[in-house]
N, C-alpha and C positions, 0 to 999 in steps of 0.2 A: 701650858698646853703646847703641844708639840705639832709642830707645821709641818707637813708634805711638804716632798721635795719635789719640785716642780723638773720636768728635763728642758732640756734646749733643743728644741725642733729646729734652727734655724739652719742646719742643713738636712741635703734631702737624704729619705730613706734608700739604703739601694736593696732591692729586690732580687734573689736569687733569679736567673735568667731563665731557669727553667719555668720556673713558676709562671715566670713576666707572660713570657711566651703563653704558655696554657693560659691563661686568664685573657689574652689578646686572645686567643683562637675560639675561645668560649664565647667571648660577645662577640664577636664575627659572626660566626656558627649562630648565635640567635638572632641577631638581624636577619641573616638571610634566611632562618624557616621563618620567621614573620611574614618578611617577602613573599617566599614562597606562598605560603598559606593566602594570603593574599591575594596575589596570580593564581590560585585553583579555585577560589572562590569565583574569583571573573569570569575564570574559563568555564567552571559548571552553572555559573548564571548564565551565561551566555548559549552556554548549551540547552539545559534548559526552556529558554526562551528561542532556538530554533527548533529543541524538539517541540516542541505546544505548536510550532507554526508549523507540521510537518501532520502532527495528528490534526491541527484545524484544515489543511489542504485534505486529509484522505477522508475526513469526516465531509469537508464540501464539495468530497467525488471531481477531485482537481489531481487526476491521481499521474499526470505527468508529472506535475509540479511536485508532489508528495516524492514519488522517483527519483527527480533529479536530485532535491536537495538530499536524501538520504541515501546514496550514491556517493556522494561529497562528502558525506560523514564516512561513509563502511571505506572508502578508498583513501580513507586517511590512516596513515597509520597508528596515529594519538589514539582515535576511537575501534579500533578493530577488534578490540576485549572488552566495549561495550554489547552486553545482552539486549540492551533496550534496544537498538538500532533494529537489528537484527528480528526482535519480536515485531517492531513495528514494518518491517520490511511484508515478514508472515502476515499482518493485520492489512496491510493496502495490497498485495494482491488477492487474498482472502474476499477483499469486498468487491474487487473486479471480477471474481468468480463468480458472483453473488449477482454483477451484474450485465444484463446480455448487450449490452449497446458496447460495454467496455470491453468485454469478453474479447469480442473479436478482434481489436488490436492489442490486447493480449494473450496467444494461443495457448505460452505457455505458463500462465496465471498458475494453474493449481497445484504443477511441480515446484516450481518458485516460492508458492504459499508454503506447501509441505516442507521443504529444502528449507527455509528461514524457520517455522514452529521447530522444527528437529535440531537445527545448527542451538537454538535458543534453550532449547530445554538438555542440549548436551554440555553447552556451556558453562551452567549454573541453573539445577534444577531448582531451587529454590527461588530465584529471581523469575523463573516462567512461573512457577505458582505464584508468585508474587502479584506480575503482570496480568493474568490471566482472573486472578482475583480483583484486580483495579479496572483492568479493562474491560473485563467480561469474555465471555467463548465463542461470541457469535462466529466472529470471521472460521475460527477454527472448526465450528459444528456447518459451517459453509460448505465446508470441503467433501463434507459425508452429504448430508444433504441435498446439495444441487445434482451433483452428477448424481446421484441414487436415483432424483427423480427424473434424472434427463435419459436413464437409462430405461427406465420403463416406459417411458414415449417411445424412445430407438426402439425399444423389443415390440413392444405393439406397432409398430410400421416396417419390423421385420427387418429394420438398419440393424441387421445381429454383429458385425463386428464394430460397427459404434459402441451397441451396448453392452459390448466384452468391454473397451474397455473406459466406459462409463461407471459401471460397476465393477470394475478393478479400482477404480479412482475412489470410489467409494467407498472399497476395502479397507485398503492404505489408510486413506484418513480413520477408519471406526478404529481400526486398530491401535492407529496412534493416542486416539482421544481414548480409547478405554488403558493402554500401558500408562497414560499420564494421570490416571484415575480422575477424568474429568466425565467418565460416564461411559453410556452404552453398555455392550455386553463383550466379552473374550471371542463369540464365534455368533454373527447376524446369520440364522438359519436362514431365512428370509431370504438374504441378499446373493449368499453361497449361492442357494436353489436358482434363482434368474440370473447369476452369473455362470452356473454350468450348464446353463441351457441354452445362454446366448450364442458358449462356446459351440454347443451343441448343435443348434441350426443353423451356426456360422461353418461348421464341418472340421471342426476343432475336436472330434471325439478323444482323444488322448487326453487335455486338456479338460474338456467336458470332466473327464472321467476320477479328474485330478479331485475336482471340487463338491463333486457327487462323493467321491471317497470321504473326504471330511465331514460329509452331514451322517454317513453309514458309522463311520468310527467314531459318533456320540449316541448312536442309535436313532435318531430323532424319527418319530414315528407318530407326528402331527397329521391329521389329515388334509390331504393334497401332496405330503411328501411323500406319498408309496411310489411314484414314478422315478425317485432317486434309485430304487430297489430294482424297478425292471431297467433301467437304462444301462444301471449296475450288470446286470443281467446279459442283457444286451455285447455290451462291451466286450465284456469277459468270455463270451461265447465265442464273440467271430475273433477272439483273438484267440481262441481253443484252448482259455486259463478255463476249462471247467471244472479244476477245483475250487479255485473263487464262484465262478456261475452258481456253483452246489451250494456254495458259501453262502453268498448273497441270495440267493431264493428262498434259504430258509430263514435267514434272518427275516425279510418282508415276510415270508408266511409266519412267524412268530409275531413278527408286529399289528400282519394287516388279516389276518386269518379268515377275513370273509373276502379277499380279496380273491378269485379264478385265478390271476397271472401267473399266482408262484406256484398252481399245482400244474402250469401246460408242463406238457413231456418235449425232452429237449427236440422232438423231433420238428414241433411249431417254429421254433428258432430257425433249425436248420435248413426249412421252407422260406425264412426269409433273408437267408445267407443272399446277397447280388451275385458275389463272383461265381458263374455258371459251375467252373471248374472244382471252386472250391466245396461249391454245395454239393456236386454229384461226388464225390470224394470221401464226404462229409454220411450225406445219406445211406451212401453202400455200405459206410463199415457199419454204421447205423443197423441198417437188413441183416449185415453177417453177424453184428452181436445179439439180435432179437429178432430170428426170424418169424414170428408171428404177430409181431409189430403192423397191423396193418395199415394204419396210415401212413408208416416209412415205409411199408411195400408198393404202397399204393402213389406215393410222390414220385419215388426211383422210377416205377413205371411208368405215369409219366412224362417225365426227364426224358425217359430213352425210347418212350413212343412219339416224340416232338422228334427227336432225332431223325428215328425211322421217315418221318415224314418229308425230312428233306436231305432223304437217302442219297440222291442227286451229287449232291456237295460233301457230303460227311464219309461215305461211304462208294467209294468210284469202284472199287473192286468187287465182282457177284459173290464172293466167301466172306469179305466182310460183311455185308450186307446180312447174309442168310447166318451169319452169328451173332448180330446185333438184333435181330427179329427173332432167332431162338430165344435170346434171353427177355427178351420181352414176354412173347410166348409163355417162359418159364413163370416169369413173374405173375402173371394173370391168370396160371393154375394153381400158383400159389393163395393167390387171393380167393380164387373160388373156390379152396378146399376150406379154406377159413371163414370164408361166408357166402354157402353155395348156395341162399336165397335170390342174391342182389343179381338182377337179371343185367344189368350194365357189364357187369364184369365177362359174359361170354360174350356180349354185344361186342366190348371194345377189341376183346380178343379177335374177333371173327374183322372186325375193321381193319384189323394191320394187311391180311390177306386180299380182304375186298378193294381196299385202295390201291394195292400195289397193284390188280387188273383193271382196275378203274384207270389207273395213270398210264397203262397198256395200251389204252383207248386216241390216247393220244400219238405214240410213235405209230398205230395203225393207219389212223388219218393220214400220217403224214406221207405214209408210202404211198394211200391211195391215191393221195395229190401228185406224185411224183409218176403211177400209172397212168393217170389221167392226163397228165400232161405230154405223158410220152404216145397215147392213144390220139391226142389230139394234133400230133404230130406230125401224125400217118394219114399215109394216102393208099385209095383200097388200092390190090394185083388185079389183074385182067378179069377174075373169078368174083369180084365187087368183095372179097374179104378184107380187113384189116388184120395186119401182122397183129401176134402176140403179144404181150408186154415182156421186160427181158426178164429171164427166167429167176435174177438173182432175186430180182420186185417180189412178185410171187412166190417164193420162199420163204423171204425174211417176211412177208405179211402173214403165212399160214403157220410159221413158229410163234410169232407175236400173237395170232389168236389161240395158241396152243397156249402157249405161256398162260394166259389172260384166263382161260378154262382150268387150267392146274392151278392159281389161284384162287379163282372163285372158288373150287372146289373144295380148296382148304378151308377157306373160309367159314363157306355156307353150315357146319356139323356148329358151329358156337354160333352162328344166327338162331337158330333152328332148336339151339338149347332154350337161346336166351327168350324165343317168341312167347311162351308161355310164362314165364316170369315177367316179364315186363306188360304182356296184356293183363296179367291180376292184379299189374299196381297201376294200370290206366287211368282209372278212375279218381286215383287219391288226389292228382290235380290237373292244370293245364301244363307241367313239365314233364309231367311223365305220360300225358297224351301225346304229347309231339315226340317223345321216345319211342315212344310205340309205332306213328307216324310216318318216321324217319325209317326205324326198321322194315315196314312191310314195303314201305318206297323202295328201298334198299333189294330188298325181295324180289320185289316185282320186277327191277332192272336188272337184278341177274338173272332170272329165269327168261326172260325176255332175249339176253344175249346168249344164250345156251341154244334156246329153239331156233337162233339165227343161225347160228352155227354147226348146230345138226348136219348130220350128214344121212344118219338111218330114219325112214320113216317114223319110226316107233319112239325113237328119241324124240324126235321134234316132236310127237302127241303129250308123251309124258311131262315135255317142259311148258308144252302148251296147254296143258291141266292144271300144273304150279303156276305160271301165271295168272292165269284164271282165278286159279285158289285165292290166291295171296290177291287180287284187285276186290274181288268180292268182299273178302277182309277188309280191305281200306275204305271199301265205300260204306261197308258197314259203322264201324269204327266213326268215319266220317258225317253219317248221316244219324250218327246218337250222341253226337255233340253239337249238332243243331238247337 
């Protein structure tokens, strides 16, 4: 049998040095990821075991203490690409939203809360779905929730730019929580509507008109939202986009068809224009495009018979005046050719005239004071006479009642229309009794200052007839409404 050959070990092997080497640097290299692995296990136990103390502090609403410590973590630089920190930053102010004792030393809770959910879910969207699955949504469906309802208290106490931006706060959040698919809807009609309205009695109409726009460009046509359509309306008008206005009127009349609003004619609008300038601007070209438009005849007039009235200020020069009161004039035979029933219409006409002798009444008084006083000044001549008054007095008093009679006189042919007209609608109630009323009053006091003024016998009988007339009338009048 044949024996192996045994070798002789008894010196040592030598190892290429390359080798030596690499095989030194490979157990090295695995000690220390042992180590390592070891040191990461401590550190995420460790961590761990602060975060659990961190959710036990926000859970027992210790939410200083929750702060601090997680502050310590986000400002370390080890943890600043941890997601968790970050969610749980979103979850403890979240619940300070949630509560009002907290709220108030924290103002800016809800930005903070949003600012951490978004940092966390941009980080690693899977680890917020994560989170959000273990943890639950509350704190986050917080953020929609509270201010939503804190904004409809604000709107109902009329705090409207609270509840602008209560319900912006509101927004923010739904939107977020519906991108993260954790619910709600892409666009709260709801919320939109009492956020462009907060803007809206807050005096935000730009703004209003923003959020108004977004309920119109889905259509939404729920009832209660027809008022998105007129405010739409609204909007577009005094900003003179009346191809929008056109726009949006039809849309609501497509939506809300039994609604009135969307069939007024723009001319309802432009009676509720504020700016005086803009309206009267507004209304004229309105007249020039439809002149048989009578309720835009009938506004312009008036616009410009208020004017007339405080001719005074508006009109200092006699050729303004008498072209400002022509076109008035014009306008109210325009009206009575289009509806030569309505006995107001020659009524008001014949009033431009009768006021302006009416208001005659006054610089006459005035002079008479100023004779009077110069009468009482005097002392008789030897003849027991008192001088005259000076002659300019007496002039400018006898133009001033001239003036006062060329008025009346204009006047009185549209009183005198309108008397029968307005006595045949006397009866229909107590407004157009007192129309009637005012008229023969009206009557009675010019014909009254006509016979005062006479100079020929025969005039004074004739005006002392029409008064007569016209008192007879009123007591009549007067004693069949007893």
């Amino acid at each position: 049998m044949k024996q192996k050959k045994i070798l002789n070990r008894k010196a040592p092997i030598q190892l290429n040095p390359i080798i030596h080497n690499f095989l030194f640097l490979k157990i090295n290299t695995m000690k220390r990821t042992a180590l390592t692995g070891v040191s990461l296990l401590a550190i995420m136990f460790t961590m761990a075991q602060n975060l659990t103390k961190v959710k036990d502090a926000i859970n027992a609403k210790k939410y200083a203490e929750a702060k601090t410590q997680l502050e310590e973590f986000i400002n370390n630089p080890k943890y600043q690409k941890n997601t968790e920190l970050f969610y749980l930053k979103g979850k403890l102010y979240g619940d300070i939203v949630a509560d009002p004792n907290a709220e108030k030393s924290y103002p800016d809770a809800f930005q903070l809360a949003m600012d951490n959910f978004k940092k966390t879910a941009e980080m690693d969207k899977s680890k917020f779905v994560m989170y959000t699955t273990l943890e639950g949504t509350q704190q986050i469906f917080n953020l929609y929730a509270i201010p939503y309802n804190k904004g409809v208290k604000s709107l109902e106490t009329k705090e409207y730019d609270k509840a602008l931006t209560e319900f912006q706060q509101a927004d923010m959040a739904g939107r977020f929580i519906f991108g993260q698919g954790l619910g709600l809807t892409a666009l709260d009609t709801t919320l939109i509507f009492y956020t462009g309205f907060s803007a809206l009695l807050g005096g935000k109409e730009d703004l209003a008109a923003q959020y108004f726009t977004k309920l119109a460009n889905i259509n939404v046509g729920e009832k209660g939202f027809e008022d998105v359509y007129k405010n739409l309306m609204i909007y577009h008008f005094n900003k003179n986009n009346l191809a929008e206005f056109e726009k949006v009127r039809q849309q609501g009349l497509k939506l809300y068809p039994k609604e009135e609003y969307f069939t007024y004619d723009e001319v309802v609008f432009i009676n509720d224009i504020k700016d005086e300038a803009d309206k009267l601007k507004r209304i004229e070209a309105k007249v020039a495009k439809d002149p048989k438009n009578m309720e835009a005849i009938s506004i312009l007039t008036e616009i410009l018979f208020d004017k007339l009235i405080n001719a005074d200020s508006l009109y200092p020069k006699e050729e303004d005046y008498k072209a400002a009161e022509s076109k008035v004039v014009g306008l109210y035979e325009q009206m009575a050719a289009l509806s030569p029933e309505d006995g107001l219409i020659p009524f008001n006409t014949g009033l431009i005239y009768i006021n302006k002798g009416f208001k005659i009444n006054n610089n006459i008084s005035d002079v008479n004071d100023k004779i009077r006083k110069f009468n009482d000044a005097q002392k008789p001549d030897k003849a027991g006479k008192i001088p005259p008054p000076p002659k300019e007095l007496t002039t400018l008093r006898e133009d001033l009642r001239a003036k006062q009679q060329v008025a009346f006189d204009q006047g009185l042919p549209y009183l005198l229309k309108a008397q029968p007209l307005i006595e045949k609608k006397s009866g229909a109630g107590r407004g157009e009794l007192q129309n009637y009323k005012k008229l023969l009053d009206i009557l009675i006091e010019i014909y009254s200052s006509k016979r005062q003024a006479a100079k020929l016998p025969a005039d004074k009988a004739k005006y002392e007839a029409e008064e007569a007339k016209w008192n007879k009338e009123y007591d009549r009048i007067n004693n069949a409404g007893k």
